[in-house]
One Martini backbone bead per residue (centre of mass of N, CA, C, O) as a GRO file, in nm:
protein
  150
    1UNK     BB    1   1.736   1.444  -1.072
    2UNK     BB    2   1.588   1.194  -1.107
    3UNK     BB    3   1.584   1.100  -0.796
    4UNK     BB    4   1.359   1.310  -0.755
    5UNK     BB    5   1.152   1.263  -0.942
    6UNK     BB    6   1.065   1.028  -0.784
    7UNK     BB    7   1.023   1.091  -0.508
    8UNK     BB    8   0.791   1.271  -0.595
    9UNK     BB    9   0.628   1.023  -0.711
   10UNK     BB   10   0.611   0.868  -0.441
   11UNK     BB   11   0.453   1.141  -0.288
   12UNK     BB   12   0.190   1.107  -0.488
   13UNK     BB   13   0.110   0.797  -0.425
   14UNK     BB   14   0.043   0.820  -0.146
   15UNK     BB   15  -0.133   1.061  -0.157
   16UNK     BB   16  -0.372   0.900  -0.332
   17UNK     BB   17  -0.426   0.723  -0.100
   18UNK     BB   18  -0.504   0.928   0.100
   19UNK     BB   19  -0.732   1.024  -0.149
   20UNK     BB   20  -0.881   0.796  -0.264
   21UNK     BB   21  -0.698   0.754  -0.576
   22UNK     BB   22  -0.661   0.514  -0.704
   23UNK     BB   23  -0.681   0.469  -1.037
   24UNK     BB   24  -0.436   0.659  -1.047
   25UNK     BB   25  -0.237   0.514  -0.922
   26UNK     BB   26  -0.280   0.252  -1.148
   27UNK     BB   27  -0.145   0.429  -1.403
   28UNK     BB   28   0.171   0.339  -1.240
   29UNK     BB   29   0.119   0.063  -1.404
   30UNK     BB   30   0.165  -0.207  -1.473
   31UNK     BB   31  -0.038  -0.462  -1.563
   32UNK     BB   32   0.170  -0.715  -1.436
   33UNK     BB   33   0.177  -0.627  -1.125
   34UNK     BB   34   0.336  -0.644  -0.839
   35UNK     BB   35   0.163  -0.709  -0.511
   36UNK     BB   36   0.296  -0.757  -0.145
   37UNK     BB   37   0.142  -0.825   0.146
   38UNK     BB   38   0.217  -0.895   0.479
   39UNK     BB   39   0.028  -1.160   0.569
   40UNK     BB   40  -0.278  -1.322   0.752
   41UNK     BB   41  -0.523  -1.191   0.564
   42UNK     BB   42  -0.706  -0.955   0.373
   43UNK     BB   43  -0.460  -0.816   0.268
   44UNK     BB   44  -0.276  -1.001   0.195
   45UNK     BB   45  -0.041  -1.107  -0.086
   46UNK     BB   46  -0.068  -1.167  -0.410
   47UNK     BB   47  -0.042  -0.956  -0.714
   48UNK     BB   48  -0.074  -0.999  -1.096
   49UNK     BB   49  -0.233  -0.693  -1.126
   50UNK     BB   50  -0.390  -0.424  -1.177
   51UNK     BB   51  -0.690  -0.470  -1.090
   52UNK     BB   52  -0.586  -0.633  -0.814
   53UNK     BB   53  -0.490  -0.370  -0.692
   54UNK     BB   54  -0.749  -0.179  -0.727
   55UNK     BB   55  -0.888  -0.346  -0.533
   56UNK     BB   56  -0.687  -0.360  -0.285
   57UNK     BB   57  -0.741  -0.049  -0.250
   58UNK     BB   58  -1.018  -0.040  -0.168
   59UNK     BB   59  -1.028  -0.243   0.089
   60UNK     BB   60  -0.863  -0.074   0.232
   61UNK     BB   61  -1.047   0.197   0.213
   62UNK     BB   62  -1.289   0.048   0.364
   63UNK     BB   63  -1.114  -0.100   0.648
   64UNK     BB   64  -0.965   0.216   0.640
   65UNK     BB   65  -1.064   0.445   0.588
   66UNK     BB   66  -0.859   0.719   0.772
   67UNK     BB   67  -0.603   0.642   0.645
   68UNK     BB   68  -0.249   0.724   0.726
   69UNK     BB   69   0.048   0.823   0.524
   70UNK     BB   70   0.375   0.865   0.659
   71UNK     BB   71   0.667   0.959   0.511
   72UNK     BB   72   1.023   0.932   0.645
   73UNK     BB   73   1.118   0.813   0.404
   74UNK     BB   74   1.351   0.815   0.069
   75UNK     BB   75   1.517   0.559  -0.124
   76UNK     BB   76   1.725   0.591  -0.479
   77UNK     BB   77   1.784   0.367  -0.749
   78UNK     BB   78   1.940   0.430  -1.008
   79UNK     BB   79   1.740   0.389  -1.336
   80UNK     BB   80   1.495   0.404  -1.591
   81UNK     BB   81   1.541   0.070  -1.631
   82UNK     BB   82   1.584   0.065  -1.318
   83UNK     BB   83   1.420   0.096  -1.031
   84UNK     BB   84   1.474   0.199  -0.615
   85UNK     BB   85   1.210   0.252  -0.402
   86UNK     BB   86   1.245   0.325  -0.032
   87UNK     BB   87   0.978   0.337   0.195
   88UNK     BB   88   0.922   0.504   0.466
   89UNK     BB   89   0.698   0.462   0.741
   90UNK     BB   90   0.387   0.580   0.863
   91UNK     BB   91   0.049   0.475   1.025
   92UNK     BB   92  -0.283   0.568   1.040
   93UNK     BB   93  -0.577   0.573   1.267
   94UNK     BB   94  -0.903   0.499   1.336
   95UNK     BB   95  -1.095   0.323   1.482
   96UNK     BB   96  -1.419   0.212   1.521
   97UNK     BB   97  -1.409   0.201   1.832
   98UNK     BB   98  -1.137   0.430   1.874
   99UNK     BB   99  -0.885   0.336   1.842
  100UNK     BB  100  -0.603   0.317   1.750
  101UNK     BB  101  -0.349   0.315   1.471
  102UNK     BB  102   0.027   0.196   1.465
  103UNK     BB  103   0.248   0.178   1.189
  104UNK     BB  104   0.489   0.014   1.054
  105UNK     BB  105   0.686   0.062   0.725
  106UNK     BB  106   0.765  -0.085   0.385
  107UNK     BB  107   0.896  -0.005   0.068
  108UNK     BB  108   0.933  -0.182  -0.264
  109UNK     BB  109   0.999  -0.004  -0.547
  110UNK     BB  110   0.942  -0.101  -0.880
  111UNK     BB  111   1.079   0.109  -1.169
  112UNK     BB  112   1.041   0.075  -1.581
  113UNK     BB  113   0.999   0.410  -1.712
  114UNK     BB  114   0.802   0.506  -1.468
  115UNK     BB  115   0.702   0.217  -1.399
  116UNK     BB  116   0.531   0.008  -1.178
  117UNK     BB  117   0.617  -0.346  -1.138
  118UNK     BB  118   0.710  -0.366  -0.794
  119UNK     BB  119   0.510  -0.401  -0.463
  120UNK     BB  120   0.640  -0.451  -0.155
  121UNK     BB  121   0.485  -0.472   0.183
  122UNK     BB  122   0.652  -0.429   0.483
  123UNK     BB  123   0.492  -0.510   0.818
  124UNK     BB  124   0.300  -0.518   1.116
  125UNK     BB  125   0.138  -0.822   1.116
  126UNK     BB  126  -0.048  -0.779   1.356
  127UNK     BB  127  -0.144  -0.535   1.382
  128UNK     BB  128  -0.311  -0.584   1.145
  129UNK     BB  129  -0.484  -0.819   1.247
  130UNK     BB  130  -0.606  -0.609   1.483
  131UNK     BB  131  -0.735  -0.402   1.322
  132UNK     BB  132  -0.907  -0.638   1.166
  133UNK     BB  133  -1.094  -0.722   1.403
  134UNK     BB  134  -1.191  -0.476   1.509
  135UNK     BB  135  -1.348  -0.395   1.262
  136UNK     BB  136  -1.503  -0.702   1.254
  137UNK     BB  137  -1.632  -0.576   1.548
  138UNK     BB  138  -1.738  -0.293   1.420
  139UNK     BB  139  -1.866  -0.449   1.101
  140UNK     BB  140  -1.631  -0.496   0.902
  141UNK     BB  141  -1.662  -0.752   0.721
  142UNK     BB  142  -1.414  -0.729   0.509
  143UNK     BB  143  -1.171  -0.783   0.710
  144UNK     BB  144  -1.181  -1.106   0.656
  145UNK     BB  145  -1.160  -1.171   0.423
  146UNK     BB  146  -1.023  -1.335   0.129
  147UNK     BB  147  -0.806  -1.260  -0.036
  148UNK     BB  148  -0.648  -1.079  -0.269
  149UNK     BB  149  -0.567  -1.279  -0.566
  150UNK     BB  150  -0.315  -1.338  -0.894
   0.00000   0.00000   0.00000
């Protein structure tokens, strides 16, 4: 049953992503949580605060406005003292020029006692590098921005 309602909790948090309500999303995890995103661009780097999570999902949301994030599999590890759920996903949207864009990628949440602590999401980066490209090319100038790191 646990591990339902965790699951529950992880397809509501995407969800969120997706209906860009930050601020609620940032609402389960700690203060001091960790969130690294793999690759050398705008989006990539590690935060180790709230703050700077809620900015990095800002420009998220800004740089791929359209974006949409398809769960296709949860699975969950453990008790609610240590809790791991990994997230196969698929990312879609249209880039500003018309391009598709499509990206597969993983996620590794840990969370403890209901909230998140570390979220780690390793995807293709070079995707991301390309689709923030095309974006900086069709005007959307904080694709190329340098890192939100804490």
């Amino acid at each position: 049953m646990y591990h339902y309602i965790v699951k529950q909790k992880v397809r509501k948090s995407f969800e969120l992503v997706n209906q860009r309500r930050f601020a609620e999303l940032v609402r389960d995890m700690v203060l001091n949580v960790r969130h690294s995103f793999a690759g050398d661009h705008a989006l990539g780097g590690v935060r180790n605060d709230q703050a700077a999570v809620k900015a990095w999902l800002e420009r998220l949301g800004r740089v791929t406005p359209n974006l949409h994030i398809t769960i296709n599999q949860i699975n969950v590890e453990g008790w609610p003292q240590n809790t791991l759920a990994i997230v196969r996903w698929t990312a879609t949207a249209t880039l500003e020029n018309g391009d598709p864009y499509l990206n597969k990628g993983v996620h590794f949440i840990t969370l403890k006692w209901g909230k998140v602590v570390e979220l780690d999401v390793y995807e293709d980066t070079l995707v991301v590098y390309n689709g923030l490209e095309k974006q900086y090319k069709a005007g959307i100038l904080e694709a190329k921005a340098p890192q939100i790191i804490s």
